[in-house]
Structure formats: C-alpha cells, structure tokens
N, C-alpha and C positions, 0 to 999 in steps of 0.2 A: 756382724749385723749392724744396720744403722741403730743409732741411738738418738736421743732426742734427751738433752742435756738442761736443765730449765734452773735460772737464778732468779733467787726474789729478788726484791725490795728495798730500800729503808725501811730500818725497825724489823722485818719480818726473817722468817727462819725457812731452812726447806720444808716445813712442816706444813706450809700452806699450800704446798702443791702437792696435797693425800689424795684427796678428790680427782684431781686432773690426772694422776698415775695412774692411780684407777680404770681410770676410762680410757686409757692408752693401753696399758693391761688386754681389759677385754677385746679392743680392738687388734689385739697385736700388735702394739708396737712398744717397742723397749723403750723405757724411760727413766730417769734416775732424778735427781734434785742434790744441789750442793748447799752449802751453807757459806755466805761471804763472812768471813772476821770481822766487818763493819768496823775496825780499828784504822784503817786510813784509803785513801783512793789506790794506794800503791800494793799498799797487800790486798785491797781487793780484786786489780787487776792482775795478779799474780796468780790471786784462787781462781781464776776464770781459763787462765794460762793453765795450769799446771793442768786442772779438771781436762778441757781439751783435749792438751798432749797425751793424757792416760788414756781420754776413750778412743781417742781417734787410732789408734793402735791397732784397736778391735774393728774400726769400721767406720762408716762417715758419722760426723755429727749433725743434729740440728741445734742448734745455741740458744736457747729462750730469754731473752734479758724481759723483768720487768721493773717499768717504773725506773731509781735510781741506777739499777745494774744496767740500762743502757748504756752508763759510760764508762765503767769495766768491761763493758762486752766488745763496745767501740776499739776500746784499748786494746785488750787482747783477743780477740777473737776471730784474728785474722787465717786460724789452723782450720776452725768448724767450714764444713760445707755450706750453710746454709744458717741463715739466722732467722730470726722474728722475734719483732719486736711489740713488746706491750704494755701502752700508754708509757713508755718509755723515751728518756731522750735519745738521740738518734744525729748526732752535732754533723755541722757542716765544718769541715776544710777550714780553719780560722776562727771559728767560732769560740768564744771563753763560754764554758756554761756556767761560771759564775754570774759572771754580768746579765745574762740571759734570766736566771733563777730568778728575780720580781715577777716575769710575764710571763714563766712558765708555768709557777703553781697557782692555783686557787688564795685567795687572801684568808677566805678561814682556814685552810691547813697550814699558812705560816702563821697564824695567831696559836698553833694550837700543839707547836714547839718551843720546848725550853732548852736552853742553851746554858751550862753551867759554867765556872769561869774555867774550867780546863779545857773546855771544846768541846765536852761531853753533850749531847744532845738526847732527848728522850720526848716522847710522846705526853701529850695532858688528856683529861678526859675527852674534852672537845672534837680530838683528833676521830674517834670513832663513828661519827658522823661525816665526816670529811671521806674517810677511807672505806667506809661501811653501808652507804645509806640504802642500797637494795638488794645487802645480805641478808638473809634472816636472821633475827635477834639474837637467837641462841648461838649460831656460828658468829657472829659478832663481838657476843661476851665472850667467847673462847676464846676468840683471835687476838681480843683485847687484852688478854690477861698473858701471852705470849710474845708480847712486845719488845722489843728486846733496846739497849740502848746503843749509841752508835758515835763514834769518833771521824767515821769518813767523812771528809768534805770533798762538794762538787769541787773539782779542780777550777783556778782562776786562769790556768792559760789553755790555749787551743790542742784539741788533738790533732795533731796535721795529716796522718793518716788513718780516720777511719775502718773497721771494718768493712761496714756497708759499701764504701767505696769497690772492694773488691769480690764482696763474697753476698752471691744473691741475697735477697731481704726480703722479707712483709711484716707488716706492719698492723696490730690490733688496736683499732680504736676504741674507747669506753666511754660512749657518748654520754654517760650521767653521771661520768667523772665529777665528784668536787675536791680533787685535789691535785690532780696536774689539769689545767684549761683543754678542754675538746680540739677546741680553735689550735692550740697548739700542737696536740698530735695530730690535726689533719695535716699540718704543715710536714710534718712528719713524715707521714704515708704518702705522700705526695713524691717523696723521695726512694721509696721502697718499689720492687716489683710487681706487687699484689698487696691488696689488705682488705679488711673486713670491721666494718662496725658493728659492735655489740651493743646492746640497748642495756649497758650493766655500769656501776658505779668502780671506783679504783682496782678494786681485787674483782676478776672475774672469776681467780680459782676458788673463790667463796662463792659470788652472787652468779656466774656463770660458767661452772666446770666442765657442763656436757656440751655448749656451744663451743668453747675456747677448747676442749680436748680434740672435738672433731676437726675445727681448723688445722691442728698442730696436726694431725694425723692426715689431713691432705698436704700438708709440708715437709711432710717425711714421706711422703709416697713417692714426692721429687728427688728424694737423695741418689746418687750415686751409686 
C-alpha cells in the first residue's frame, strides 16, 4: 500500500504531525511520521534513508519534508516516489544552503536562536511567534513546551544531486510564514510540479491540518 512518510522540522518531533495523521486516516490513506536525531545533517540524512528503504518495501512512498528536513530529504530521498515539499528548502544543483541561510529565514526567527558554545542550538521564547502566529494559543503553548534542541547544521557545501531533480515534487507554500520568507519558498515552488498556498504561518500541521492533510491526500492519489 502507498504510504505517505512525513519529517518535521527544526526543533520539532513527529508529534506535530497527530492532526495531519488523522485526517489521512479518515481519508484513507496510510500515513506514519519519523523522528530526525537532529544530532548532525549526516545522521539526519540517514533517518530519512533508512525510513525510505523500510517503507518502500511495502509500497510507494510520498516523502513529506518540512521546513529544515528539506535538506535531508534532498539528500536522501532519492528511493520515495514522490515528494512535497513544506515551506521547506528545496536547493538547486550548486547551491550551499549555508550561505543562502541570511535570505532564507525571517530576521526575528534568527534573533530568536541561541547557539551554545558546543554547537548546540535551542529555541527562546520569541521563537513562538515566529513559528506560531495563526495557531491557536493553546496548541501553541503545547507545541512550545515540546521543542526539542538540535545540533544539525545546514550544510556549507552544495548537494549536487538533489532529489527533486529526479523524483516528482510539489511544493506547500505558507504565505504568513514568519520564519522562513514567502518570497523564498515561491522561489521554491517554482521548481516543483505543482503547489499550493496556504494562508497559514510556519506549522500548518498546527495552524492548517485539514487544508495541508487534503493536499497530501491528492499527492498520494498520484502514487504508483
């Protein structure tokens, strides 16, 4: 049976994708959520690998990267049928997403990272604004308190081979983003198959589950 494979974020857990199961669920379609180790770019491209290799066994995938897992998904995600992408990066052919990282996020979600002297990074309060602004409050405070901290860094050199390159794509836009710039995932989508804007802030699987579930469930109707 197809499945529909979905990676958070920075900072966030599979846990944020309860809602958007849900409603894949009652639609029928099978869905699961991994958890990345957020412990470096290498072992996160690995969990994205490995997750893959198990499900595809059983049947096509669809790859969900959001936000930071765009660039584990790039990396390995070359086995899934079919990706989409959300408010996620989506690197061209040469591209460093370090050097990119200034123009790509919003300036108050880089003011609203702490960086410790081990490389360790974690979230401050400010950040839930950034990530949060047309969740409801209460899923908000929950989400907040769920944060998790993270050692991955955007890699500084280019991925030369993409997934998107070879394996169909669309691309969700989150026009009230303020934490990765709009302008930049249009640039995005631009390079995808199909996409869709949502009128929702960073996490749709908070501020929009039943718009962002229904997409997903027309991209799993494409599987194989």
């Amino acid at each position: 049976m197809p499945l529909v494979l979905l990676v958070h974020g920075a900072h966030h857990g599979s846990h944020c994708w309860e809602e958007v199961t849900q409603q894949l669920t009652a639609a029928g379609v099978r869905s699961r959520a991994i958890d990345l180790p957020l412990t470096s770019f290498t072992d996160d491209t690995e969990a994205v690998r490995a997750a893959v290799r198990e499900a595809a066994g059983r049947g096509p995938v669809l790859l969900v990267a959001h936000s930071y897992a765009g660039l584990p998904v790039s990396a390995g995600g070359h086995t899934a049928a079919r990706l989409v992408y959300v408010a996620a990066r989506m690197p061209l052919p040469g591209e460093s997403p370090a050097q990119l990282t200034p123009t790509w996020n919003d300036p108050a979600f880089h003011r609203s990272v702490r960086t410790a002297p081990d490389g360790t990074r974690t979230l401050l309060p400010s950040a839930r604004e950034a990530l949060y602004s047309t969740t409801p409050p209460r899923t908000a405070e929950r989400a907040a308190g769920l944060w998790r901290p993270m050692r991955s860094r955007v890699p500084d050199t280019p991925l030369d081979d993409p997934a998107w390159l070879t394996v169909p794509s669309a691309y969700v836009v989150c026009a009230a983003d303020r934490t990765v710039r709009p302008e930049a995932q249009r640039a995005c989508a631009a390079r995808a198959a199909a996409h869709v804007e949502l009128d929702c802030d960073h996490s749709p699987f908070y501020s929009a589950p039943g718009p962002l579930a229904r997409f997903l469930a027309t991209q799993a109707a494409l599987l194989p």
